[in-house]
N, C-alpha and C positions, 0 to 999 in steps of 0.2 A: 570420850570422843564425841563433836558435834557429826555422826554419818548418819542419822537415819535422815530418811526422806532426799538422799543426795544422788545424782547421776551414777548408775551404774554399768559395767562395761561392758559391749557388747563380744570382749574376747574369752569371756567364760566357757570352759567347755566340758560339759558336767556329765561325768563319768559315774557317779554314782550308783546308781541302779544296774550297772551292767559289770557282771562279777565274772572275769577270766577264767576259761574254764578250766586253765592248770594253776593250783595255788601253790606259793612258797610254804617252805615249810615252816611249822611253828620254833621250830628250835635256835633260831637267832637273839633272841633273849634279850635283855636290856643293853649289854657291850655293842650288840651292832647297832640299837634303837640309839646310845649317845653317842659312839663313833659317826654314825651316819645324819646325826641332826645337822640341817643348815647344810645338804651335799650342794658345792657350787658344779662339784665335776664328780665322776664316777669314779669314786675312789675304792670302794669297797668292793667292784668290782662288778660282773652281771651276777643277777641271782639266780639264774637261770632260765630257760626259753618256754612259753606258754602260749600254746596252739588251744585250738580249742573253740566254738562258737560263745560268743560273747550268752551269758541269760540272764536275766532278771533276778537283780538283789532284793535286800529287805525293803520295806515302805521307808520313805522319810518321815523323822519326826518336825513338827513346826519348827523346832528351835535348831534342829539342824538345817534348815529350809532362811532360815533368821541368819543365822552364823554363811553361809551361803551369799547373802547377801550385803554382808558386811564386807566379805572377801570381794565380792564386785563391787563395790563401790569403793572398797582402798583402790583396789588396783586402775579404775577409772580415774584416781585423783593422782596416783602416780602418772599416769599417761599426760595426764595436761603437766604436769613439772618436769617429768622428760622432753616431752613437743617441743617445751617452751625453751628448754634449755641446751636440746641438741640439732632442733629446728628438722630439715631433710633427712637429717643422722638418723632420727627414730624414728624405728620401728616398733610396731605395738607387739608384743609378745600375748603368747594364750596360754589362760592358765588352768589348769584340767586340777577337778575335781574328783575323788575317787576314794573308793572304797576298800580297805586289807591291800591289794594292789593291783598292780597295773601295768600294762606294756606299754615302752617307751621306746625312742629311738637310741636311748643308753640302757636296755633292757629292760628284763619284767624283775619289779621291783616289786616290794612290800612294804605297809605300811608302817616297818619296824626301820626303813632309810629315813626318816623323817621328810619335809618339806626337801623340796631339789628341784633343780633347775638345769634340763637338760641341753647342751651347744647345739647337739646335733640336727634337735627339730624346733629348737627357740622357745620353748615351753617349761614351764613352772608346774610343778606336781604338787598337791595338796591333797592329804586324808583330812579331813576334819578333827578326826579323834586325835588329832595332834594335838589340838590347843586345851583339850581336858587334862592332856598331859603336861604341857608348858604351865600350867595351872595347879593342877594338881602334884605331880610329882617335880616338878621344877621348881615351883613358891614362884611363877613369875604372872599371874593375873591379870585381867583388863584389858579392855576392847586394844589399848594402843598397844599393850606388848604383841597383841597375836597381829598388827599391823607392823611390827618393826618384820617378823617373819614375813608375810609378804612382802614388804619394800626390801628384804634383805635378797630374797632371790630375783624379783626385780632389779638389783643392782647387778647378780651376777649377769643378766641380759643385759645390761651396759657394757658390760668388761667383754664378753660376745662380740658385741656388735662396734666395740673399739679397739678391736683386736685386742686385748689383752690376755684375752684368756687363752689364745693360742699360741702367745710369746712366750708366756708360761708354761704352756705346758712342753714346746720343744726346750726352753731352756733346762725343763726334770728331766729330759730324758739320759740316760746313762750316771745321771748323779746319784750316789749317797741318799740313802734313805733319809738320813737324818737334813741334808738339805737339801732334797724335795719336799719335806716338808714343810720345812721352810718359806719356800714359795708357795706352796698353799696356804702357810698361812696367813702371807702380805694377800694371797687373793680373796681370802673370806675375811679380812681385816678391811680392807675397799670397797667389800660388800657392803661392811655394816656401816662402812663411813659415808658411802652412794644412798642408804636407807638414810641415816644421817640428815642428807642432805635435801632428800623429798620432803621431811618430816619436817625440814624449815623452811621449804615454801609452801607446803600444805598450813603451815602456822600463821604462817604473814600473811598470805593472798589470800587464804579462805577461812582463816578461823577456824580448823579443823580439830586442833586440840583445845583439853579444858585444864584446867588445874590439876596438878600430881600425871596429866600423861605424860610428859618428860620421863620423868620419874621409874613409870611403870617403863619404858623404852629400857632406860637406863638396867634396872632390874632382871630385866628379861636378856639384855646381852652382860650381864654377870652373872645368871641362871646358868648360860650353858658354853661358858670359859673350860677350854681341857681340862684344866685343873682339877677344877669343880668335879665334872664328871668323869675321871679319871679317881677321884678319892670315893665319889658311888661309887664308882663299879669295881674297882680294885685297893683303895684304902692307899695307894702309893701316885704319885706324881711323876712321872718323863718326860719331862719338856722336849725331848729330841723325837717325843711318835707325835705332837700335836701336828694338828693339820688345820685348825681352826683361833687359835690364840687362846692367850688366860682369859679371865673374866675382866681381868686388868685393860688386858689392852682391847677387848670388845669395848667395852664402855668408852673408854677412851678415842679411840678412831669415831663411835656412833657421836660421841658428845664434839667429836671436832666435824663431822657433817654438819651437825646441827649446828652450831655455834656461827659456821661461815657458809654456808648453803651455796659451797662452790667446789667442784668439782676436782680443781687447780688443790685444795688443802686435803686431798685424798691419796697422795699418792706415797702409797706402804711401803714403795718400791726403794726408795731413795738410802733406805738404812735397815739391815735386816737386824741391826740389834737393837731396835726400838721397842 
């Protein structure tokens, strides 16, 4: 990706260095770290409540000071493709940086929910140690895939602020397990099709990507299809507990944002057998 040296946002809000004085516990393990990757809504529940005066974490390293940066300057380039394309509609969301974890207004979380994006107070949660992970134990690498992750919870602040996310979630209420998840999964399938669709006017209008980042986009939402991490963590497949889609159809909604950089070819909603 062409980011360095490009506008960065002034709605970062870097939590970092300030470590909760009540921590979760370490025993959530990998099941909750791939259940929880990519949370649009609080699914897994609160992790519990953390009082306590906020004190001073570890030093930062440069390259985490670097990756930091990179994350402000995606999400500045998302703002000018949402402005442009919802005008009055958008609103800028803030997206809070932070450490093992953090309180939220959908609770105190750990850095084992992965990236999330909470309705309640319009804000985007990032540990950074995500993306060694999405790299590391995902096989999904490079500057663009850890940019589909930003643009992906960005998108769920679309579906927020277009009501979506609240039509959904009263039409889960009193239903079937198996289709509520359902609708969760049309809503983090509009995610990735919303991230989709920044990432082709970040292409056209600013020349943001280079060669093979499609590619790496592509990779990184078939990295972490139910599927996929349902055969890590348990060796068997239940399409009726997804809450996120296969890798099939990640790719597929990402690659049809991208393809038509409109809004109007995003919507999961139309067929829940797609």
């Amino acid at each position: 990706m062409r980011w360095e040296g490009r506008q960065t946002s002034s709605n970062i809000e870097d939590r970092r260095r300030l470590s909760p004085g009540v921590k979760v516990g370490g025993g959530l393990g990998i099941v909750a770290a791939l259940v929880g990757l990519f949370l649009g809504v609080d699914i897994n529940g609160l992790l519990g409540g953390g009082g306590g005066t906020p004190t001073e974490g570890a030093p930062r390293s440069p390259e985490e000071d670097r990756q930091a940066e990179f994350v402000s300057v995606v999400l500045a380039d998302t703002e000018v493709t949402w402005t442009k394309l919802l005008g009055d509609r958008y609103q800028k969301p803030k997206l809070v940086l932070f450490s093992e974890n953090v309180d939220s207004a959908c609770g105190f979380q750990s850095k084992a929910t992965g990236p999330f994006y909470c309705p309640a107070d319009r804000k985007a949660y990032l540990d950074l140690s995500f993306f060694a992970d999405l790299d590391q134990r995902f096989g999904a690498p490079g500057d663009f895939a850890r940019a589909y992750v930003i643009a992906h919870e960005v998108g769920h602040h679309i579906q927020n602020l277009l009501g979506t996310s609240t039509q959904v979630h009263q039409r889960k209420k009193g239903l079937p397990a198996a289709e509520a998840n359902a609708l969760s999964v049309r809503l983090e399938l509009q995610a990735d099709c919303y991230s989709g669709v920044w990432a082709h006017h970040a292409h056209r209008e600013r020349q943001l990507l280079e060669p093979g980042d499609l590619e790496e986009g592509l990779r990184a939402a078939a990295a972490i299809g139910d599927d996929r991490l349902q055969k890590m963590s348990k060796g068997t497949v239940r399409p009726e507990s997804w809450t996120h889609g296969s890798s099939a159809q990640r790719v597929k909604w990402f690659k049809q944002g991208f393809d038509s950089g409109q809004l109007a070819a995003c919507d999961t909603f139309r067929s829940l057998a797609e």
